[in-house]
PyMOL CGO cylinders between C-alpha atoms (Angstrom):
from pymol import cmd
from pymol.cgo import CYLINDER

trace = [
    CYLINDER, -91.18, -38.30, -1.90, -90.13, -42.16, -2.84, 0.3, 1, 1, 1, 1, 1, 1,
    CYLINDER, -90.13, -42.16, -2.84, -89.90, -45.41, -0.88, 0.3, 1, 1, 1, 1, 1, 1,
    CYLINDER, -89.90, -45.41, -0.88, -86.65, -47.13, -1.35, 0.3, 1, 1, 1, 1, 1, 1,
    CYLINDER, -86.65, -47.13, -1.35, -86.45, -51.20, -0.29, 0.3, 1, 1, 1, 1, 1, 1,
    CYLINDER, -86.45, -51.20, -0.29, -83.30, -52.48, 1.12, 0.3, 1, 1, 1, 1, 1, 1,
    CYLINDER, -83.30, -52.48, 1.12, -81.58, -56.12, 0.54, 0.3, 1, 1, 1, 1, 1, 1,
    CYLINDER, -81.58, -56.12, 0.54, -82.22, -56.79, 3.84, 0.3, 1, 1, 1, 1, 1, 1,
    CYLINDER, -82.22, -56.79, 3.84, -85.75, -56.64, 3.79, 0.3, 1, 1, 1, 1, 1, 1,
    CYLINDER, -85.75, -56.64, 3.79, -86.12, -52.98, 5.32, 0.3, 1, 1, 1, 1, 1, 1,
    CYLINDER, -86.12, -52.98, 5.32, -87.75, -49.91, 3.22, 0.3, 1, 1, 1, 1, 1, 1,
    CYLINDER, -87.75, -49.91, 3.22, -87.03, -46.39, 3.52, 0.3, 1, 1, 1, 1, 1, 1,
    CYLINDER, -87.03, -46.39, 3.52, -89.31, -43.36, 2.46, 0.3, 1, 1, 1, 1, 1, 1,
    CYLINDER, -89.31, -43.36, 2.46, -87.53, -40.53, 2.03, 0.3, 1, 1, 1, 1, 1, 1,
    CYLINDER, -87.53, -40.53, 2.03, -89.30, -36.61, 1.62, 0.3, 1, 1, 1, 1, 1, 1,
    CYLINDER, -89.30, -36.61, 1.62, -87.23, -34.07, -0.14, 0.3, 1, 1, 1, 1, 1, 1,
    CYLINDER, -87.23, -34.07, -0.14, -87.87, -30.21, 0.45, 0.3, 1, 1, 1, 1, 1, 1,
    CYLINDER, -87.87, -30.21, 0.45, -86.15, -27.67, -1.58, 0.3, 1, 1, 1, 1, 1, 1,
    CYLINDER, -86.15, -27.67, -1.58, -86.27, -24.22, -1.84, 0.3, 1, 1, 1, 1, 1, 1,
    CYLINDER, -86.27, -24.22, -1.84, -84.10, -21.81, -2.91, 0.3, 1, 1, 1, 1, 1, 1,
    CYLINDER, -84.10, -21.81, -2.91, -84.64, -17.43, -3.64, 0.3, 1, 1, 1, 1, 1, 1,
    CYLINDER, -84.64, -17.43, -3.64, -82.84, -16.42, -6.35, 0.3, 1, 1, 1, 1, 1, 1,
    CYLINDER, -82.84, -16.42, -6.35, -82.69, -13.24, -8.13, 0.3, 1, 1, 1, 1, 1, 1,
    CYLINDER, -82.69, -13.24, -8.13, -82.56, -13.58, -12.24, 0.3, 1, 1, 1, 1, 1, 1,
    CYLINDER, -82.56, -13.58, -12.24, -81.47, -10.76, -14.98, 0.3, 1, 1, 1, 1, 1, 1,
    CYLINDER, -81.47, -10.76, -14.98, -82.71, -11.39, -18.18, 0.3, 1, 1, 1, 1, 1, 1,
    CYLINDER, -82.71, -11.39, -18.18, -81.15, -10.19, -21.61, 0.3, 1, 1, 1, 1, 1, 1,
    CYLINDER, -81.15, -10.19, -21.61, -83.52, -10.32, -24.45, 0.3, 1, 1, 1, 1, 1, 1,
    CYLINDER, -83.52, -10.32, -24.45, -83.44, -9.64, -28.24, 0.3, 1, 1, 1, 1, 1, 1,
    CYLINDER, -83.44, -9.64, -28.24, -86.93, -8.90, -29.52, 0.3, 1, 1, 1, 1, 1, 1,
    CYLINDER, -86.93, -8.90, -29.52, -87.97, -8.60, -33.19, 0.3, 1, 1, 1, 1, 1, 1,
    CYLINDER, -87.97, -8.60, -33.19, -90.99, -6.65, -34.45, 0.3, 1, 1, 1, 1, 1, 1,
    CYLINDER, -90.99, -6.65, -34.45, -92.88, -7.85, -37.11, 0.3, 1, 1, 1, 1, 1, 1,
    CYLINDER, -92.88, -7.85, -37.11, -94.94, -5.52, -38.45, 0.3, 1, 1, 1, 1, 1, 1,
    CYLINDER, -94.94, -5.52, -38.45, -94.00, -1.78, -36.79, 0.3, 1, 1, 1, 1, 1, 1,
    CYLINDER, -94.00, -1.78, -36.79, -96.29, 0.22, -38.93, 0.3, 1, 1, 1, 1, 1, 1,
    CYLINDER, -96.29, 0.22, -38.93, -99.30, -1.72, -37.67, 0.3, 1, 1, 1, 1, 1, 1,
    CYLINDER, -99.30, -1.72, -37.67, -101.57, -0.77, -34.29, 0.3, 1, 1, 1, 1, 1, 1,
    CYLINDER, -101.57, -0.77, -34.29, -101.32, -4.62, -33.45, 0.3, 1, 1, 1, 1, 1, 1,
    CYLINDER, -101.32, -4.62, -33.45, -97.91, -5.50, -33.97, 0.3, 1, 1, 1, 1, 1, 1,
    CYLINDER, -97.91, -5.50, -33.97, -96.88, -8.67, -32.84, 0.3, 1, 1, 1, 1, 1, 1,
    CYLINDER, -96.88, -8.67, -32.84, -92.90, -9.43, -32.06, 0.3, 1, 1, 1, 1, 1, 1,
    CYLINDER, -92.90, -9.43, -32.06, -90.77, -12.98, -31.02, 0.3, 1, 1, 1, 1, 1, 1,
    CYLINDER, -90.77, -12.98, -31.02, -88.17, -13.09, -28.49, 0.3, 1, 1, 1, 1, 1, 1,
    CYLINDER, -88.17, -13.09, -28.49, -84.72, -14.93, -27.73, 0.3, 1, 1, 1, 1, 1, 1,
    CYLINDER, -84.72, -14.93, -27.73, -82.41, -14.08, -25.17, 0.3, 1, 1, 1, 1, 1, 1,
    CYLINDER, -82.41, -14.08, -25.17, -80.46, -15.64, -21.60, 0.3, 1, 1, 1, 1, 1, 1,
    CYLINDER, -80.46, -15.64, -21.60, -81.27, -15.35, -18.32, 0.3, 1, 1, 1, 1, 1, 1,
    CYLINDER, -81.27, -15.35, -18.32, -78.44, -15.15, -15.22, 0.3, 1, 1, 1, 1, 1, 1,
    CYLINDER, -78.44, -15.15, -15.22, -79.93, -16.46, -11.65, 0.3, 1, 1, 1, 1, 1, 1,
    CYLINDER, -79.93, -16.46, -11.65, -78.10, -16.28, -8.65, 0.3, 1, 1, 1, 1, 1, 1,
    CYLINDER, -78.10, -16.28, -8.65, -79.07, -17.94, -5.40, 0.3, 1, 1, 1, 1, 1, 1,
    CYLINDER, -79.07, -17.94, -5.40, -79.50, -15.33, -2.71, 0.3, 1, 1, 1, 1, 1, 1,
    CYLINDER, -79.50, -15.33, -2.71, -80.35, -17.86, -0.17, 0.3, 1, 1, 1, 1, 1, 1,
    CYLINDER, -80.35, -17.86, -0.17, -81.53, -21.49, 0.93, 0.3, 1, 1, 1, 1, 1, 1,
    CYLINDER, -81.53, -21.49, 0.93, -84.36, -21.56, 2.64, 0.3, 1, 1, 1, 1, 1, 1,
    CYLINDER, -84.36, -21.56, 2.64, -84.43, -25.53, 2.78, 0.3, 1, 1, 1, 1, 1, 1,
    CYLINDER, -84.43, -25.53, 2.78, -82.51, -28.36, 1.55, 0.3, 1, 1, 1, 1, 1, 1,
    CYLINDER, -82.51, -28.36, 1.55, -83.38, -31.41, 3.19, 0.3, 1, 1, 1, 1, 1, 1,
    CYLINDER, -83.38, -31.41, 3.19, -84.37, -35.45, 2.88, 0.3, 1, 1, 1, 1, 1, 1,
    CYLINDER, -84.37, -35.45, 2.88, -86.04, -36.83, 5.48, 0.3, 1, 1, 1, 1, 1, 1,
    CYLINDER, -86.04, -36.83, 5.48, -85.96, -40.93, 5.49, 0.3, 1, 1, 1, 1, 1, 1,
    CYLINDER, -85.96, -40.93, 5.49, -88.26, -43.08, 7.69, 0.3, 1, 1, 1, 1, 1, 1,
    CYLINDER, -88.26, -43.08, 7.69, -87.28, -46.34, 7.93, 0.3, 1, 1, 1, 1, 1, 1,
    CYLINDER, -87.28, -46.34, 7.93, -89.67, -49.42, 8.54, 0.3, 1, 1, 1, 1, 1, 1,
    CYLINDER, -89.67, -49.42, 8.54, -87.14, -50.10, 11.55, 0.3, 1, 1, 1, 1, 1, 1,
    CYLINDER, -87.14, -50.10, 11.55, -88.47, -47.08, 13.15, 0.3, 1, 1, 1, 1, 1, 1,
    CYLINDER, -88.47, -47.08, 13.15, -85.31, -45.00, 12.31, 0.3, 1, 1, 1, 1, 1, 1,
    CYLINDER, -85.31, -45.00, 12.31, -84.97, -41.78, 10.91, 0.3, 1, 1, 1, 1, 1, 1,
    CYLINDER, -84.97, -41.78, 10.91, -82.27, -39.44, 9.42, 0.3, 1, 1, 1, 1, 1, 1,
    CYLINDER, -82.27, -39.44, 9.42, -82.32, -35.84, 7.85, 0.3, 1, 1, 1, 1, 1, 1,
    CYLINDER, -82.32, -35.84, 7.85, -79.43, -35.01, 5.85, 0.3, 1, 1, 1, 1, 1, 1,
    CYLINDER, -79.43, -35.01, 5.85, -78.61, -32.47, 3.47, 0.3, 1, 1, 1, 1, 1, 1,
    CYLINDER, -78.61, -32.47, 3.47, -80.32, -33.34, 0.15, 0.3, 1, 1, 1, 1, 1, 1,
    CYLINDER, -80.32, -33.34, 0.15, -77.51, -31.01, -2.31, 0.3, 1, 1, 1, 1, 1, 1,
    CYLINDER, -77.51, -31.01, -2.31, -74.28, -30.63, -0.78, 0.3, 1, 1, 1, 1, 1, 1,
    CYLINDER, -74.28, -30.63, -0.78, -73.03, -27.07, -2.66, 0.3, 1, 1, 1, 1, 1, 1,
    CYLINDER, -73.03, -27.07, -2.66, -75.63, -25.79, -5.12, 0.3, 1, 1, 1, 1, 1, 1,
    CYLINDER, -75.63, -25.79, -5.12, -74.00, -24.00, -7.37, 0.3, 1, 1, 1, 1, 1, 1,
    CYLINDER, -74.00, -24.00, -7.37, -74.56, -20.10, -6.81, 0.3, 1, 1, 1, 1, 1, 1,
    CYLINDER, -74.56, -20.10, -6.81, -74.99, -19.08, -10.75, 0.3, 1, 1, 1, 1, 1, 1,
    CYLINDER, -74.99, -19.08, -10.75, -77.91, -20.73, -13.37, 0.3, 1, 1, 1, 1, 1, 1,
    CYLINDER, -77.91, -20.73, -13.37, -77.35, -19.79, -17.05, 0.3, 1, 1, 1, 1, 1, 1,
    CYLINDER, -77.35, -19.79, -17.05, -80.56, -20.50, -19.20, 0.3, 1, 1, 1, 1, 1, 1,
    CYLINDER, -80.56, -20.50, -19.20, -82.00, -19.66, -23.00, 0.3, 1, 1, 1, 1, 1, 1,
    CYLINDER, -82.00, -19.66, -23.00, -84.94, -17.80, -22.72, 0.3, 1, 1, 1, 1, 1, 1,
    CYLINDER, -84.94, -17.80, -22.72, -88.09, -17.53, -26.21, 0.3, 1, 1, 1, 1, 1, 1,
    CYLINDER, -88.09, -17.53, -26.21, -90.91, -16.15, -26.32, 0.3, 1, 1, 1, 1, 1, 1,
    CYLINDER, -90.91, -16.15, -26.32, -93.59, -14.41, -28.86, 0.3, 1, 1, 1, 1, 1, 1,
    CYLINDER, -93.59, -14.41, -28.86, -96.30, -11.67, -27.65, 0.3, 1, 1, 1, 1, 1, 1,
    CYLINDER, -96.30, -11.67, -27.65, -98.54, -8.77, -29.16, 0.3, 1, 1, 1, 1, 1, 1,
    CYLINDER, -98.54, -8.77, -29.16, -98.26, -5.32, -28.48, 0.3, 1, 1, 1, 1, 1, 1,
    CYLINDER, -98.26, -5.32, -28.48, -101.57, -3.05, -28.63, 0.3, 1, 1, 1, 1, 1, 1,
    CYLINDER, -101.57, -3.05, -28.63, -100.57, 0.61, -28.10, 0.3, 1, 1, 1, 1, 1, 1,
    CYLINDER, -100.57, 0.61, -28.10, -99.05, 0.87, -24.44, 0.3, 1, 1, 1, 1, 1, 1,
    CYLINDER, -99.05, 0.87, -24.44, -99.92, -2.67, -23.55, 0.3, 1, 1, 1, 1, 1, 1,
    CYLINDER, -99.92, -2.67, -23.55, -97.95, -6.06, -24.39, 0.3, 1, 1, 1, 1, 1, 1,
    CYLINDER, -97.95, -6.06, -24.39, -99.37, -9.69, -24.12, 0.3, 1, 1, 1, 1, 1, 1,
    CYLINDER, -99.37, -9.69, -24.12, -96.29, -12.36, -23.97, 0.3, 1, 1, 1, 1, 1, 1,
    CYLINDER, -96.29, -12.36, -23.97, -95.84, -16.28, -23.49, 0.3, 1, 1, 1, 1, 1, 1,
    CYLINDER, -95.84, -16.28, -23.49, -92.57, -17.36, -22.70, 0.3, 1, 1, 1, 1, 1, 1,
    CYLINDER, -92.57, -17.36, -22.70, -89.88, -20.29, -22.62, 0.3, 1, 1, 1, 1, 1, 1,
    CYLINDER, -89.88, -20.29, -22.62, -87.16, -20.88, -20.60, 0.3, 1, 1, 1, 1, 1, 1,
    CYLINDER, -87.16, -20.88, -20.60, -85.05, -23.85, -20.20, 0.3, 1, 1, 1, 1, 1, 1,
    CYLINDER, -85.05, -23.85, -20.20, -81.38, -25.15, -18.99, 0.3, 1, 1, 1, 1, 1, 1,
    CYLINDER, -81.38, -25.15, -18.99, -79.95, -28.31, -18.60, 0.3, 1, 1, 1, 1, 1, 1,
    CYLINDER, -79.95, -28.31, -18.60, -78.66, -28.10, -14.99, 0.3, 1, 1, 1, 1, 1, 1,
    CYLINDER, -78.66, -28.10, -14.99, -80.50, -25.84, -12.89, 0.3, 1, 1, 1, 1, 1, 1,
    CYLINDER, -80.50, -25.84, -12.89, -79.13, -25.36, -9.54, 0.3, 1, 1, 1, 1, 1, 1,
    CYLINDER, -79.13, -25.36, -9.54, -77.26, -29.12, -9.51, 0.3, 1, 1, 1, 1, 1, 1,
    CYLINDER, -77.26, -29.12, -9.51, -73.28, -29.31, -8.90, 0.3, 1, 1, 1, 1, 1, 1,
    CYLINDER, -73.28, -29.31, -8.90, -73.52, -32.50, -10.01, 0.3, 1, 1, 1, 1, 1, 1,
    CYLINDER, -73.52, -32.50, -10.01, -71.97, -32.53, -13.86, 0.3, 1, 1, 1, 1, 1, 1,
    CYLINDER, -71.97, -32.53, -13.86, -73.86, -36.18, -14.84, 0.3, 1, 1, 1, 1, 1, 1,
    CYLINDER, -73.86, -36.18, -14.84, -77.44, -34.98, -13.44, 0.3, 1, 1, 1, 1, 1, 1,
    CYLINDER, -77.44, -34.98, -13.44, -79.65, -33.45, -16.01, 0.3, 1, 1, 1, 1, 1, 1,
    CYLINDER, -79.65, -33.45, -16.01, -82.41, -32.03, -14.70, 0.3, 1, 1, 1, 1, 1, 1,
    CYLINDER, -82.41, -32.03, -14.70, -83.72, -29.73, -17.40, 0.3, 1, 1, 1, 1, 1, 1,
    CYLINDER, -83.72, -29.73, -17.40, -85.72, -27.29, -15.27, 0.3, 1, 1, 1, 1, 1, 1,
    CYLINDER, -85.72, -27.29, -15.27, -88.46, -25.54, -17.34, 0.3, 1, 1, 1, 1, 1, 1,
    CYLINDER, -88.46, -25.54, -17.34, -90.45, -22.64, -17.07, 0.3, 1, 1, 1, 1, 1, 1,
    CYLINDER, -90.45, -22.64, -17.07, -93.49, -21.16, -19.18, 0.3, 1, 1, 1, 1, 1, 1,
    CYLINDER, -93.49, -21.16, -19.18, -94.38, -17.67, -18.04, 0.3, 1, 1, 1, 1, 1, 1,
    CYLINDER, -94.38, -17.67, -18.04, -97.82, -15.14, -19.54, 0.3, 1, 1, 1, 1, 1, 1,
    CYLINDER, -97.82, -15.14, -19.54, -96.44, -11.70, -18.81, 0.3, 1, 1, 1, 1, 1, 1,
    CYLINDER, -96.44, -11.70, -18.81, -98.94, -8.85, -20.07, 0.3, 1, 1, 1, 1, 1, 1,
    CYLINDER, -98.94, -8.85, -20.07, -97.47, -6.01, -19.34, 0.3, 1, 1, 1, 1, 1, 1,
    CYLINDER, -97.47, -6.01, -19.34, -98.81, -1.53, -19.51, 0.3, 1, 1, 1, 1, 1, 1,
    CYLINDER, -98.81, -1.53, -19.51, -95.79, 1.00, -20.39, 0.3, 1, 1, 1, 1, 1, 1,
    CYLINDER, -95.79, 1.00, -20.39, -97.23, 4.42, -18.80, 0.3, 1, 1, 1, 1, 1, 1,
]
cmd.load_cgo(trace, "trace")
């Protein structure tokens, strides 16, 4: 949300609502430590591919102090296909695997070539192989 003032005197607050689902396959390299160990702790670096499988909004609705209002389309063309570096480090004990991780790119879902956005995400996976 943001209010936006106009030469002529008028102001405009504007709401944005995004939200896209996207499916994302990531590929990662991991490096164990110390294998002989029953705690062996590992690092991680890899990319992860996201694809937009649909919009569920993209919006901007503006209320003007003149009592107008206007929804338009607040990214005309997302682009369908997010590349992004992925790091991490974690412990494994026996079948199950504590993990923070990393991920960042520089455009996110933006067709626009000058924005950087720099969406970031920090995930705690544990996870129980059977």
């Amino acid at each position: 949300s943001f209010t936006r003032g106009y030469v002529s005197g008028f102001t405009g607050t504007s709401n944005v609502e995004l939200n896209f689902s996207y499916v994302q396959l990531n590929t990662i390299l991991r490096y164990v430590l110390l294998s002989d160990a029953s705690l062996k702790p590992y690092i991680n670096f890899g990319i992860g591919n996201a694809f937009i499988i649909s919009e569920n909004k993209n919006n901007v609705h503006t209320v003007y102090s003149s009592g107008n209002e206007d929804n338009v389309t607040a990214i005309d063309g997302p682009r369908k296909y997010e590349f992004s570096t992925l790091g991490g480090a974690g412990l494994m004990v026996r079948k199950i695997q504590i993990e923070f991780r990393y991920g960042s790119n520089k455009k996110g879902f933006s067709p626009s070539y000058t924005l950087n956005i720099n969406p970031k995400s920090f995930q705690f996976l544990v996870t129980y192989q059977f």
